[in-house]
N, C-alpha and C positions, 0 to 999 in steps of 0.2 A: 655306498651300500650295495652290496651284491643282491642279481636278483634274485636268489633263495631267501636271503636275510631279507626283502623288500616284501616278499611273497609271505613269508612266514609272520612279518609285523603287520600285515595285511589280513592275515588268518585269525591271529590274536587280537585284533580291533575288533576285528566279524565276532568272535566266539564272547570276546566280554561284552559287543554293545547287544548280542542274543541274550547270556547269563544275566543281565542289568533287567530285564526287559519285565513286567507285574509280576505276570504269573513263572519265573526262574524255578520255582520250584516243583513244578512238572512237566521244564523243559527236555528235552532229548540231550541225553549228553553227548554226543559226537554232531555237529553240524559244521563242513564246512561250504567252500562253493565249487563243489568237486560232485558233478552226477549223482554217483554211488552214494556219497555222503549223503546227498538232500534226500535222495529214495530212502536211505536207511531212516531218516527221522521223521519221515512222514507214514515209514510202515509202522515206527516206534508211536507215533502221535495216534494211527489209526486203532493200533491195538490197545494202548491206554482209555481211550475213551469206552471202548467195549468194556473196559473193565472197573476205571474208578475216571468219575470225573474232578477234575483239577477246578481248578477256579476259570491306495492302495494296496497294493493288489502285485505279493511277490511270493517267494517259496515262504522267507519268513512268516507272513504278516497271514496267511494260509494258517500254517500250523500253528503258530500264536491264538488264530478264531478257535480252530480246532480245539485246541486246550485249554481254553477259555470260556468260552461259550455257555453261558448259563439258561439257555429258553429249554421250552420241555421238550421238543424234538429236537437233540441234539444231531449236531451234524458229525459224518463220521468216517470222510472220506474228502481226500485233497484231490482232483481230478489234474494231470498235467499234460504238456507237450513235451515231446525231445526231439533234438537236434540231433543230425550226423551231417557234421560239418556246418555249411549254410542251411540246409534242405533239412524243413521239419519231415519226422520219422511216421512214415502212414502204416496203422498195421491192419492187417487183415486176417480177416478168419471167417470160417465156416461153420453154420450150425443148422440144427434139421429141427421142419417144425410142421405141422399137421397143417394142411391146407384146407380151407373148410368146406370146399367142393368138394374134396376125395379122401379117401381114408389114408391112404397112403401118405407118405413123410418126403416133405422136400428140400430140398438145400436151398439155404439160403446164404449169400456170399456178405461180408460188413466188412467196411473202408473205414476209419477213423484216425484221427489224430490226439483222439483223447484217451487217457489208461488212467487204471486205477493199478494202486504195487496191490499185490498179493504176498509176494513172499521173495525174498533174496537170500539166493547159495552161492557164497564165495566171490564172485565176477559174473554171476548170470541172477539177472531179476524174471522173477512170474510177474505177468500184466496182464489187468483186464482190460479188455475191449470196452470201450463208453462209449454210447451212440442216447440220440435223441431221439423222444418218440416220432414225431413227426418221419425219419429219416427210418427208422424200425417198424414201422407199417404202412411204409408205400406200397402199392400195390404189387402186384407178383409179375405182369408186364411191365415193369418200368425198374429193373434189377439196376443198384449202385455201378453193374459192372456197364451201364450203356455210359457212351465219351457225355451225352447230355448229364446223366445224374452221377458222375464218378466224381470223387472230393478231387479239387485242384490244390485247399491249401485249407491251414487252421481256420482263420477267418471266416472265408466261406462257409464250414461247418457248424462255426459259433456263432458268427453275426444275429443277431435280433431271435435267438433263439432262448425262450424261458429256460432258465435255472432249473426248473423246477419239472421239465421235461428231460433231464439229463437221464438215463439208465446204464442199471448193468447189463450185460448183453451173456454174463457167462459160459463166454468164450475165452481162453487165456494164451498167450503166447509165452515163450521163453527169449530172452535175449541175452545178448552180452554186451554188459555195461559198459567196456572199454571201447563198446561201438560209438556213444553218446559225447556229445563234448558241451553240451547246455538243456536244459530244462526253463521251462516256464509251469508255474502251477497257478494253477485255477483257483479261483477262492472256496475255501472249504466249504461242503454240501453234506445232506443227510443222504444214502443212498439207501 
């Protein structure tokens, strides 16, 4: 068996044991285990919930919750990591925000390993910035960008940190997906 033919019987096991799986009928139809793919059925999951709802811990089994999920605060966002190469992908952005000693507006700089998809054009996906509170109202001397508080790694970020303090940070970057060669996604949340 050549390995396109191994690759592609590998594809078709993946997309029937998804298509088999309860709730199949407001599954995403394109899933494979290809970057691009996973982002597109998780922006497809994220925007179905917005709109009708349907009836551990991997891209699948994420969007499965996601479209599943029957409690009254529906969850409505798959939070993930990416890879370039071995080395998770840290993104950074900048946002201004009312200091409450002065009137004036200050920059604030945010490290993360976490994103939420916003939107994908062709080979380049929009992503938000996810950060936790704890990590989004540290003080104003003690900036993400000193070596003591600068993220080293996912882990670090996520370790022992509530679900339930995850945030949007509404900061968005652009990338290009051919940069990426793995994902890990977080278990679906409500943002």
């Amino acid at each position: 068996m050549s390995y396109s033919q191994k690759e592609k019987s590998q594809d078709t096991y993946y997309h029937e044991d998804y298509k088999n799986h309860k709730c199949s009928e407001s599954r995403p139809s394109h899933y494979e285990n290809c970057v691009g793919d996973v982002l597109e059925a998780i922006l497809e999951a994220q925007e179905k919930v917005k709109k009708d709802h349907g009836c551990n811990s991997s891209c699948k089994k994420s969007i499965e919750d996601l479209l599943c999920e029957k409690k009254k605060h529906k969850k409505n966002t798959i939070p993930f990591i990416l890879y370039c190469g071995c080395d998770p992908f840290k993104g950074t952005g900048v946002t201004a925000y009312h200091c409450h000693t002065k009137k004036k507006k200050t920059l604030k700089c945010i490290e993360t390993y976490v994103f939420k998809i916003i939107d994908i054009d062709h080979k380049c996906a929009t992503l938000e910035l996810l950060t936790f509170k704890s990590e989004h109202h540290k003080g104003d001397s003690h900036s993400q960008n000193d070596s003591k508080c600068s993220l080293t790694s996912p882990c670090k970020q996520i370790d022992h940190k509530c679900v339930d303090d995850l945030m949007e940070t509404g900061i968005c970057i652009t990338v290009d997906l051919s940069c990426f060669c793995a994902i890990t996604c977080l278990p679906a949340v409500h943002l």
